[in-house]
N, CA, C and O atoms as CSV, one atom per row, in Angstrom:
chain,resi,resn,atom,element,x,y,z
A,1,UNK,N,N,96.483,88.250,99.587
A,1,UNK,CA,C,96.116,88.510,100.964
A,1,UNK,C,C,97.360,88.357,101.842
A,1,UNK,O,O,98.142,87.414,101.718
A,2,UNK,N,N,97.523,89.534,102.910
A,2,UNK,CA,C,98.746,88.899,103.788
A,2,UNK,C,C,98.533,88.060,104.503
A,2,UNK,O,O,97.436,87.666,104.900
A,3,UNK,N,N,99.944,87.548,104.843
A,3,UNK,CA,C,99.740,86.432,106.084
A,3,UNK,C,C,99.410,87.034,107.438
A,3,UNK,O,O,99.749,88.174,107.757
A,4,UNK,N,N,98.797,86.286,108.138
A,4,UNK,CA,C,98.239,87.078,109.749
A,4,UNK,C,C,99.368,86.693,110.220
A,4,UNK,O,O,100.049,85.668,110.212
A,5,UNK,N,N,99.452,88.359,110.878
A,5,UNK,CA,C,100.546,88.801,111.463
A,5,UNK,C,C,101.841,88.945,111.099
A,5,UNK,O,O,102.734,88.939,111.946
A,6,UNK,N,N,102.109,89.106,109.643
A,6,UNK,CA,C,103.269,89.371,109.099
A,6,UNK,C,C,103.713,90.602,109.350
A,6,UNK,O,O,104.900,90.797,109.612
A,7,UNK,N,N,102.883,91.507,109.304
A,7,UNK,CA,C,103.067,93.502,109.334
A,7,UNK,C,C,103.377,93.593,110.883
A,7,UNK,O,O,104.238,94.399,111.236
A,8,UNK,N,N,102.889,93.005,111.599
A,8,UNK,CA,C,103.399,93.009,112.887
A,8,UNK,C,C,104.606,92.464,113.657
A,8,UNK,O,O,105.210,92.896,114.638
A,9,UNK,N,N,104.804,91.078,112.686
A,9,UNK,CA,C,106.160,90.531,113.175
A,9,UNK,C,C,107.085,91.298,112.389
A,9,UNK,O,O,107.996,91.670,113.129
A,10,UNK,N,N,107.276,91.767,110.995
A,10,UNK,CA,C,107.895,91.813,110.462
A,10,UNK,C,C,107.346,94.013,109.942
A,10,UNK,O,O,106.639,94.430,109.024
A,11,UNK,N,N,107.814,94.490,110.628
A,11,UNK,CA,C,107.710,96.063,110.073
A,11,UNK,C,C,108.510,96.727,109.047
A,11,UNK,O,O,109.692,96.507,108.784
A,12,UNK,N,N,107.552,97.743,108.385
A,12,UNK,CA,C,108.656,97.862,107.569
A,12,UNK,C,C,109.508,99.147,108.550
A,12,UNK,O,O,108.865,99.837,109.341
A,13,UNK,N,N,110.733,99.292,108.390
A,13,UNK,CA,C,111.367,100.015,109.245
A,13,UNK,C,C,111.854,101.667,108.029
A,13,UNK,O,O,112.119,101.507,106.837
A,14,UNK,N,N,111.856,102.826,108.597
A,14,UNK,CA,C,111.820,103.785,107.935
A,14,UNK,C,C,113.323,104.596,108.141
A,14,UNK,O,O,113.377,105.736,107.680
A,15,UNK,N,N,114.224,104.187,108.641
A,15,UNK,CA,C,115.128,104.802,109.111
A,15,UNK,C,C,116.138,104.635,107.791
A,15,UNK,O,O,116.335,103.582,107.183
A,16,UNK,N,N,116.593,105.638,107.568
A,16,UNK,CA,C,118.146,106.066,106.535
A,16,UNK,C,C,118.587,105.118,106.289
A,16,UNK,O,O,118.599,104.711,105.128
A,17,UNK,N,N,119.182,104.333,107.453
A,17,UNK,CA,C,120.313,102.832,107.253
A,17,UNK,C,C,119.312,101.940,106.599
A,17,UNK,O,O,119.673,101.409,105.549
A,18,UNK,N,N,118.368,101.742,106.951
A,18,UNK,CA,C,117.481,100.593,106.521
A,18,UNK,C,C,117.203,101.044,105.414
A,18,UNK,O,O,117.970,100.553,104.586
A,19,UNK,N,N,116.608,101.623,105.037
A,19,UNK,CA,C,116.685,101.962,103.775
A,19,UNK,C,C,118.159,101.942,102.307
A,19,UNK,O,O,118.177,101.372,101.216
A,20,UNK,N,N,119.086,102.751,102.929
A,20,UNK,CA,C,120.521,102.243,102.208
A,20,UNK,C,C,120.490,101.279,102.034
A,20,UNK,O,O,120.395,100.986,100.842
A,21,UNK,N,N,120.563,99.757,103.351
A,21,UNK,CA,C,120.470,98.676,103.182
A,21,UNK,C,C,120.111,98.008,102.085
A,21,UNK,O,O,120.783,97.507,101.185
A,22,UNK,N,N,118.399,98.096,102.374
A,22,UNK,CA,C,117.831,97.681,101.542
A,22,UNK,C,C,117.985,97.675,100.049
A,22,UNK,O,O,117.947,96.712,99.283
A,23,UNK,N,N,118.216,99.289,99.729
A,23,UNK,CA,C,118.262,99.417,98.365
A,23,UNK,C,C,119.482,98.904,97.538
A,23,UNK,O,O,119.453,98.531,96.365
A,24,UNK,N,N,120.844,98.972,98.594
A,24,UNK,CA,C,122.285,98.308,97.965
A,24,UNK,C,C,122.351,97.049,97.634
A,24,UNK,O,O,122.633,96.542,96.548
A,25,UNK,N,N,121.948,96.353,99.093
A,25,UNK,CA,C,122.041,94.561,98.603
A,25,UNK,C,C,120.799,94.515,97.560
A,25,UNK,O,O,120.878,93.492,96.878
A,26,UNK,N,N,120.003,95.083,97.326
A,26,UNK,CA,C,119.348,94.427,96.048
A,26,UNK,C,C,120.386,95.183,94.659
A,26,UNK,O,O,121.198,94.458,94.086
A,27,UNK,N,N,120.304,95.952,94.446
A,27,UNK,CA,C,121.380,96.711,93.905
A,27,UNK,C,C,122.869,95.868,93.181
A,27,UNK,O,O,123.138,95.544,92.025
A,28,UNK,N,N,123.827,95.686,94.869
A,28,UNK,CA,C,124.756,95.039,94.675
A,28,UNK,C,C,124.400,93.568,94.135
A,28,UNK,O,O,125.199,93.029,93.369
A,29,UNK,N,N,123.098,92.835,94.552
A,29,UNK,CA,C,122.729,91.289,94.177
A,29,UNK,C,C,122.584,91.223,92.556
A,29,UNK,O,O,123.102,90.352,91.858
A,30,UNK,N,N,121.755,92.342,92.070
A,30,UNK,CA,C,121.149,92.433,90.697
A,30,UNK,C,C,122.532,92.626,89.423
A,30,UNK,O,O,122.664,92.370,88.226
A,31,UNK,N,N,123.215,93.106,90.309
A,31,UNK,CA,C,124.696,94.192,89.409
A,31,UNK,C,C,125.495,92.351,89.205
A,31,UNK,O,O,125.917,91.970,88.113
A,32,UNK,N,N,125.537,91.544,90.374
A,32,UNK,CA,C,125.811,90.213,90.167
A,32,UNK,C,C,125.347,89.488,89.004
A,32,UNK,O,O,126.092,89.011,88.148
A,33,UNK,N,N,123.696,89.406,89.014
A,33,UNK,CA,C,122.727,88.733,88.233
A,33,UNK,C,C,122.252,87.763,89.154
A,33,UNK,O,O,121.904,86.645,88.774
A,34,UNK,N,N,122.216,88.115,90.323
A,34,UNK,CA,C,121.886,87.072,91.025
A,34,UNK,C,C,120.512,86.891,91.637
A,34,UNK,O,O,120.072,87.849,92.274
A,35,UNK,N,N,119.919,86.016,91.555
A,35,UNK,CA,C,118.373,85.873,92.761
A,35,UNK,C,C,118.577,86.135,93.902
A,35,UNK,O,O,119.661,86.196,94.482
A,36,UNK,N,N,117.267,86.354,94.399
A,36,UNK,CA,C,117.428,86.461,96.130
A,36,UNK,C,C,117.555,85.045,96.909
A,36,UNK,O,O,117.677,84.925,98.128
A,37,UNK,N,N,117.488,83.773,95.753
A,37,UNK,CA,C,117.623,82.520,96.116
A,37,UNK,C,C,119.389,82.122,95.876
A,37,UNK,O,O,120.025,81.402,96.646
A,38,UNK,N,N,119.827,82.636,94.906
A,38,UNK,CA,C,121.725,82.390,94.675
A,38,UNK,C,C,121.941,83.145,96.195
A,38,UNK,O,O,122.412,82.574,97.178
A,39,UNK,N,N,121.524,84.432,96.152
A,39,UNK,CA,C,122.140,85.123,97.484
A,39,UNK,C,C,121.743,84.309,98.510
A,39,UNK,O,O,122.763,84.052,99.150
A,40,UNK,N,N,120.499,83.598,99.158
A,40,UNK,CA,C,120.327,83.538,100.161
A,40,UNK,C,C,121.483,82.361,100.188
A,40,UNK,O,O,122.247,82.218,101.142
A,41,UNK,N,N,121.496,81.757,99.316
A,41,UNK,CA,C,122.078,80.156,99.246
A,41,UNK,C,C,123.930,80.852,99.218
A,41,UNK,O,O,124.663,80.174,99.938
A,42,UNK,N,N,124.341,81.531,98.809
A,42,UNK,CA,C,125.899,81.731,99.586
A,42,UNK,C,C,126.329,82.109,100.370
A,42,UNK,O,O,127.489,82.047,100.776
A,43,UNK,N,N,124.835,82.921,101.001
A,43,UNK,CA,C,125.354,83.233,102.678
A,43,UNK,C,C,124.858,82.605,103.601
A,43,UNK,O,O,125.171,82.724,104.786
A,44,UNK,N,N,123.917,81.770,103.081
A,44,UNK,CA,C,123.621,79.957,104.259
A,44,UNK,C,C,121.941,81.018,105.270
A,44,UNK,O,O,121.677,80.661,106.418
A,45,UNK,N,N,121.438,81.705,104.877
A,45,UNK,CA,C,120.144,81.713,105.081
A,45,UNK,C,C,118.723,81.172,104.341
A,45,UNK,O,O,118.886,80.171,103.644
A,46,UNK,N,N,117.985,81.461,104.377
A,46,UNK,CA,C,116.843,81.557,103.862
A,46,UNK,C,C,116.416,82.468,102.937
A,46,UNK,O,O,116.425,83.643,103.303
A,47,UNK,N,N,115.896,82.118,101.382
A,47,UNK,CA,C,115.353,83.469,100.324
A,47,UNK,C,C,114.904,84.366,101.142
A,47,UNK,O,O,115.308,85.492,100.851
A,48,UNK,N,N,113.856,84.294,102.551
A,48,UNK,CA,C,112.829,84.910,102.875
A,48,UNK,C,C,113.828,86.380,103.763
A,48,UNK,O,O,113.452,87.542,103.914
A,49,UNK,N,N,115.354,85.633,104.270
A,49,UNK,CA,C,115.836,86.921,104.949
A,49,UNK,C,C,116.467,88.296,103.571
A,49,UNK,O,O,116.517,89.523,103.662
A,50,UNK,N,N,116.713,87.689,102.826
A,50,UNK,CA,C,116.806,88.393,101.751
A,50,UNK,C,C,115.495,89.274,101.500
A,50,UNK,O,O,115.450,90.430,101.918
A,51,UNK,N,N,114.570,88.771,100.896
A,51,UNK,CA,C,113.894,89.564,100.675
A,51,UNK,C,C,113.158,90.347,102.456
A,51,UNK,O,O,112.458,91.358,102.384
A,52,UNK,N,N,113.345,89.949,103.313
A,52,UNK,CA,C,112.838,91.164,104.435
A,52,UNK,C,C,113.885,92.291,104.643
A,52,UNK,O,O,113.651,93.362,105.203
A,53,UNK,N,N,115.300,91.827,104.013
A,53,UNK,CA,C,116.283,92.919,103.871
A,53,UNK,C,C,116.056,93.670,102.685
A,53,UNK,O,O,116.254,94.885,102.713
A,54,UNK,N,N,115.702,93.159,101.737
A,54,UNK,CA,C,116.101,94.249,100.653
A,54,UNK,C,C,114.248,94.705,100.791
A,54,UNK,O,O,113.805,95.126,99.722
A,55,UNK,N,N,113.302,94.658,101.856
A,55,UNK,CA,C,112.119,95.388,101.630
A,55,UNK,C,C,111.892,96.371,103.046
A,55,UNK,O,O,110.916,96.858,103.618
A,56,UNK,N,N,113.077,96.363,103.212
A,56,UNK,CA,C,113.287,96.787,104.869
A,56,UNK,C,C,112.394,96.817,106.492
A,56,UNK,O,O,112.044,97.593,107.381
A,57,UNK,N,N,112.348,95.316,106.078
A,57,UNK,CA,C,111.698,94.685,106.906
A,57,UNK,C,C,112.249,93.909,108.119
A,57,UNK,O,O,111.658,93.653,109.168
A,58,UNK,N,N,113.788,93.521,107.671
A,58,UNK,CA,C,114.753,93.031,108.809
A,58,UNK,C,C,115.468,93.887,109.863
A,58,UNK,O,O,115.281,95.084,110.080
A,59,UNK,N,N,116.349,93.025,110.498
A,59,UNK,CA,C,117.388,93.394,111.437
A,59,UNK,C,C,118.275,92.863,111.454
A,59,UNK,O,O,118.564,92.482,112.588
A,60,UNK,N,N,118.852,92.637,110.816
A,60,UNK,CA,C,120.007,91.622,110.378
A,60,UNK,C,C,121.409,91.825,111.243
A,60,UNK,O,O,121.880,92.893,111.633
A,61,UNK,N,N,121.766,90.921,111.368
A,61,UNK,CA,C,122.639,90.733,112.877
A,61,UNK,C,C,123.972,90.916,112.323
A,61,UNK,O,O,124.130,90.408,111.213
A,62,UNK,N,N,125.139,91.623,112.919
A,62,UNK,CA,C,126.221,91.938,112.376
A,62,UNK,C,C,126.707,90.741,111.526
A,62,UNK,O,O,126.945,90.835,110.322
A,63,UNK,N,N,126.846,89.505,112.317
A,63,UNK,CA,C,127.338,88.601,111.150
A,63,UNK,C,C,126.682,88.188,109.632
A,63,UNK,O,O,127.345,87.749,108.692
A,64,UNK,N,N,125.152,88.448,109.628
A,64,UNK,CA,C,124.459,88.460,108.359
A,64,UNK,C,C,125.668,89.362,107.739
A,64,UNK,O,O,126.690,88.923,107.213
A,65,UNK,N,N,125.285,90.811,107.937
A,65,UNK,CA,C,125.880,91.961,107.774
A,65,UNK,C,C,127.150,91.700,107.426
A,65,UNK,O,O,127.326,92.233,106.331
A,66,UNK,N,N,128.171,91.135,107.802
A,66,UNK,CA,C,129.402,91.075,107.563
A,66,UNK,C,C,129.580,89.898,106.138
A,66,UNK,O,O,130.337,90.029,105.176
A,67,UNK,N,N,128.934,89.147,106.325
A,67,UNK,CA,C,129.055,87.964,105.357
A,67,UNK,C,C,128.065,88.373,104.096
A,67,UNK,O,O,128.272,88.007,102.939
A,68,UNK,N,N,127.007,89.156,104.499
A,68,UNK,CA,C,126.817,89.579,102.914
A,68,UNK,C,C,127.470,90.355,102.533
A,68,UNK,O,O,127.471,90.422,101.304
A,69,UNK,N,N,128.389,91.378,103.282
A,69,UNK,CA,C,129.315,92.661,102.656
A,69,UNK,C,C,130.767,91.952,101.704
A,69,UNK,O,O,131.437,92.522,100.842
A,70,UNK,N,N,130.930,90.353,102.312
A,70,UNK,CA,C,131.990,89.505,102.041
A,70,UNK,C,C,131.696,88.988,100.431
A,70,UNK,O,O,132.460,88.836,99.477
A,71,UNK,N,N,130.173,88.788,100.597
A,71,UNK,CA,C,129.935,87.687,99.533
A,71,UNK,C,C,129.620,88.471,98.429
A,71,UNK,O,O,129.755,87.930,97.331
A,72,UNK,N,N,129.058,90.137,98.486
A,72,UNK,CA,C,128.509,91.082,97.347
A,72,UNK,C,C,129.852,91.425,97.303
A,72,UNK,O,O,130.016,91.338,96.086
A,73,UNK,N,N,131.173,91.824,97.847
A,73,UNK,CA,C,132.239,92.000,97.559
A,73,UNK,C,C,132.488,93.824,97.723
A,73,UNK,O,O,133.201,94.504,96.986
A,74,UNK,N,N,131.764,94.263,98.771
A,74,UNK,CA,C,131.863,95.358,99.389
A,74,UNK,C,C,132.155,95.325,101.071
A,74,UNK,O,O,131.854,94.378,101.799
A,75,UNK,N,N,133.012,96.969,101.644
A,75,UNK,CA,C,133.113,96.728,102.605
A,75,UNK,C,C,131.655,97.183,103.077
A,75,UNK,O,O,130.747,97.800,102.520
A,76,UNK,N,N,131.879,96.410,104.795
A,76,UNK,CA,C,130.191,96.790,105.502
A,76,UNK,C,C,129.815,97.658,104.985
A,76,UNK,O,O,128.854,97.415,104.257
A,77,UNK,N,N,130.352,99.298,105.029
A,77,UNK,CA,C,129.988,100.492,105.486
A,77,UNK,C,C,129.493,100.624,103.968
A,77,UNK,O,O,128.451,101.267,103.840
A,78,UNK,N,N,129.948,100.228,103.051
A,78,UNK,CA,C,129.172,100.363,101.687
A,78,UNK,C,C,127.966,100.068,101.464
A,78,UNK,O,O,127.380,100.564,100.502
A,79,UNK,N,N,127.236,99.018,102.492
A,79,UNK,CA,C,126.051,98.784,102.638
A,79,UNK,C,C,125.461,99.643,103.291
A,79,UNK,O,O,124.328,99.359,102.903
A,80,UNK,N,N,125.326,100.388,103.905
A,80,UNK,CA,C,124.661,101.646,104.381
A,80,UNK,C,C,124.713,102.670,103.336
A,80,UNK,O,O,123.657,102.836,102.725
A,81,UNK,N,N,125.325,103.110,103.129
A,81,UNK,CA,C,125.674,104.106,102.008
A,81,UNK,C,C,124.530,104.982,101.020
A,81,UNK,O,O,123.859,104.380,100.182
A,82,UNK,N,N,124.432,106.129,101.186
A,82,UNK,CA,C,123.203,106.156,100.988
A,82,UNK,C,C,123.312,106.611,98.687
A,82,UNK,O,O,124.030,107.369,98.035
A,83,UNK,N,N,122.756,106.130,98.499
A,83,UNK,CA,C,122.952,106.083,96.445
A,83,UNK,C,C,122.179,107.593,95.909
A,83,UNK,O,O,121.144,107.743,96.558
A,84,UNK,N,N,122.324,108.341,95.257
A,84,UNK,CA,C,122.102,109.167,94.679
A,84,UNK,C,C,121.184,108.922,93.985
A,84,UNK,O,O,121.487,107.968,93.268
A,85,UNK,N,N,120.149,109.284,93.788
A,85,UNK,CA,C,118.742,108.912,92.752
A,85,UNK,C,C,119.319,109.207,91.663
A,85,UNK,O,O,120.105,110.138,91.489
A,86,UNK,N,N,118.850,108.207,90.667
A,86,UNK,CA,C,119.626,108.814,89.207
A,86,UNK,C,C,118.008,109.051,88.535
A,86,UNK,O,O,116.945,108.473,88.762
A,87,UNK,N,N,118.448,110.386,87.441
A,87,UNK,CA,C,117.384,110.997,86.792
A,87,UNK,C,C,117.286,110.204,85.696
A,87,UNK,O,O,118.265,109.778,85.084
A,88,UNK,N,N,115.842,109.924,85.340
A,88,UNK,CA,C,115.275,109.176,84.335
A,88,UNK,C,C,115.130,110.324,83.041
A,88,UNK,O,O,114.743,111.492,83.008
A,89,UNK,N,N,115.623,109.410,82.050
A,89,UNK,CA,C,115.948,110.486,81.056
A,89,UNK,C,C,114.740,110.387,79.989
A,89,UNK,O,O,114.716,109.465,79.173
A,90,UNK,N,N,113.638,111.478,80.039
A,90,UNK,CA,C,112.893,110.883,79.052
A,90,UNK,C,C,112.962,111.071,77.779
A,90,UNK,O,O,113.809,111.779,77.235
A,91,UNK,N,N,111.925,110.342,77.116
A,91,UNK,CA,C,112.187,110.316,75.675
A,91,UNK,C,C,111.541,111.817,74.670
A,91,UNK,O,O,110.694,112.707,74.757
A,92,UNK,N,N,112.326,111.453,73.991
A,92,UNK,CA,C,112.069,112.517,72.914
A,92,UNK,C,C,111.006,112.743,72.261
A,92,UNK,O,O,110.974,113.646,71.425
């Protein structure tokens, strides 16, 4: 069940960037091996802003933004970036 008033405080947002966002830092976190709890814990937030970023649910304030681009080891603009769907290769 959701929490009351989560969909309202927290939207999911549909726009290009948010989306890039979203999909890189989980992306760039996973390519680490890392949780959304290692990540939240080296950039000094909370698991919970992690996961409203990588479900594109945040707004994350340039300095989030800058210090996760520091800590995944990309520049900002790589976090926007939009990834090429890769084709699933099926089986034979």
């Amino acid at each position: 069940m959701a929490r009351s008033g989560f969909e309202k405080r927290f939207p999911t947002r549909d726009s290009v960037a948010t989306k890039a966002l979203a999909a890189n830092v989980r992306r760039l976190r996973k390519e680490k091996g890392w949780t959304q709890d290692v990540l939240a814990a080296e950039i000094g937030v909370e698991q919970g802003v992690i996961s409203r970023i990588e479900n594109g649910r945040a707004n994350p304030t340039l300095q989030v933004l800058e210090t996760l681009a520091a800590t995944l080891e990309v520049r900002i603009e790589q976090l926007f970036e939009v990834q090429p769907k890769s084709k699933r290769v099926k089986d034979r």
